[in-house]
C-alpha angles and dihedrals in degrees: 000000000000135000127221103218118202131176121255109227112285106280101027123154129211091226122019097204079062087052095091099047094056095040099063111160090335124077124228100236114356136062127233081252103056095260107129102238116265084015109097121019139346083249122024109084089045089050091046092051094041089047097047095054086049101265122155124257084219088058100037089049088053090042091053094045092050123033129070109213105226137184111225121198149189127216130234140191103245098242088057098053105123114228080246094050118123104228117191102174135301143278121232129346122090119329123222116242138187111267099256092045123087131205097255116227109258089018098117106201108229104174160345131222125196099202098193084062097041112098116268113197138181088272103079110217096185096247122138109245087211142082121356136306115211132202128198123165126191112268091246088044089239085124152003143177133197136225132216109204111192123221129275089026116147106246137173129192096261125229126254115267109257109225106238108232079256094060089041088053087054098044098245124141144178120263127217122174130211120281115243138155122262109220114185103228097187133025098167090068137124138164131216116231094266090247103048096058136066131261085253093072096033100275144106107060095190121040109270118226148197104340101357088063093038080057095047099052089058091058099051077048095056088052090047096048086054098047091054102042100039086040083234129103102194113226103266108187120137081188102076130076114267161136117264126340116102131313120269094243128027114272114225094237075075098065099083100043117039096100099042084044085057091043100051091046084052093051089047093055079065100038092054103052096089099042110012086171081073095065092106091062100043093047090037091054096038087059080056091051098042107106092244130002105262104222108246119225121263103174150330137214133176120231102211082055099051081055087231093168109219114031126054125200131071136296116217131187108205124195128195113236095251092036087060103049099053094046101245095158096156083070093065110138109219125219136197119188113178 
């Protein structure tokens, strides 16, 4: 049996009456200035909203620079998933795959996005709002790859890996994790690159001087500027298992560009007072100058969550920025941290 898979409107919800409890003071698909969300520019729809609510361009220019937008979610057993539940896919059990494509032996299947049901916000985080995003690790997490499926692809649950007489001599088997539901808690989330935001907000690991702190503090200015003036203080938590945001622990693509990164966003406070609308091609044109391209966060998922028995830490799947916009997710660089 096979199932035709095709995409819900951007914005859609699974259940209207839960559409107010996930829209907040954002809106699902348009801006507060008319620009369908993700459709114009980077920037456009979040400077509108934060303007409007009397934000300033310095702290929305900082905020921009420096914030991943991220969808963070909890995980239910099916038979517990509320009528006014978000659902945005699902964890373990089979996964369903294109007609032409197998479960590959030692691929365990960790989870399934469906974009088009996944929160979109004024803060674009580059992701297609249609088809499915899959995600598989190694059984001994050593490595992983995902998989976009486009809509309207032909697809079928696909069948459990049978172990060859040569992988059951060597004690290897085939995982497969329990099937819950995957419920999206907070779409009005971001997270700070960890080392652009204060301990406060689970941050900074070393003590920041000089510059750097003098950087950072106007940074944890620029949040607080927006919590007071838009009345909402988005969830920020790098801690928790989601799509998208920043990684749990610095990568190392990171180590050689942490402090130009900071710099160019501070030039750019200057450079953009006279013409914010500008802010896509500054910040287009810093990630060229920076001196390698830092890999951006995909997802996380915790181990011990995903019950996966015998291993802890957490299992991460990293993009570059090109790579992500143009949707090359079969270049997805995948990270284990114990």
């Amino acid at each position: 049996m096979s199932i035709r898979h095709r995409a819900r409107p951007h914005g859609a919800v699974t259940d209207p009456s839960a559409e107010s409890d996930f829209v907040d003071n954002w809106t699902s698909t348009v801006g507060p200035s008319g620009d369908p969300v993700g459709q114009t520019s980077r920037s456009s729809a979040f400077r509108a909203f934060a303007r409007r609510h009397g934000v300033s361009d310095d702290a929305i220019t900082r905020l921009l620079w420096s914030m991943e937008p991220a969808v963070y979610f909890d995980w239910k057993a099916p038979g517990s998933v509320r009528p006014d539940d978000r659902v945005i896919g699902y964890i373990g059990g089979a996964p369903e795959l294109p007609l032409d494509m197998e479960w590959d032996m030692g691929d365990v299947f960790v989870a399934s996005f469906d974009l088009a049901a996944v929160p979109r916000t004024l803060f674009d985080d580059r992701l297609p709002r249609e088809g499915h995003l899959l995600l598989f690790t190694w059984s001994d997490a050593g490595g992983g790859k995902a998989l976009h499926i486009p809509p309207g692809t032909e697809t079928a649950v696909a069948p459990v890996p049978v172990p060859s007489a040569l992988d059951l001599r060597l004690g290897s088997s085939h995982m497969v994790l329990e099937r819950r539901t995957m419920v999206a808690s907070r779409d009005d989330a971001w997270d700070a690159h960890a080392w652009l935001i204060g301990e406060e907000y689970g941050g900074i690991w070393d003590e920041m001087e000089d510059e750097e702190a003098e950087w950072h503090a106007r940074l944890e200015a620029a949040v607080e500027e927006y919590a007071a003036k838009v009345g909402v203080r988005p969830a920020m938590n790098n801690s928790t298992d989601k799509l998208r945001g920043v990684q749990r622990n610095v990568h190392d693509s990171w180590d050689y560009v942490t402090e130009a990164f900071q710099r160019l966003r501070e030039e750019a406070v200057l450079a953009l007072r006279d013409g914010p609308e500008r802010f896509d091609e500054v910040y287009d044109r810093a990630w060229r100058e920076l001196p390698e391209q830092p890999l951006l966060h995909l997802a996380t998922f915790n181990m011990k969550s995903l019950q996966y028995g015998w291993m802890d830490g957490d299992i991460s799947w990293l993009i570059s920025r090109d790579n992500l916009h143009a949707r090359r997710f079969d270049k997805v660089e995948h990270h284990w941290l114990g």
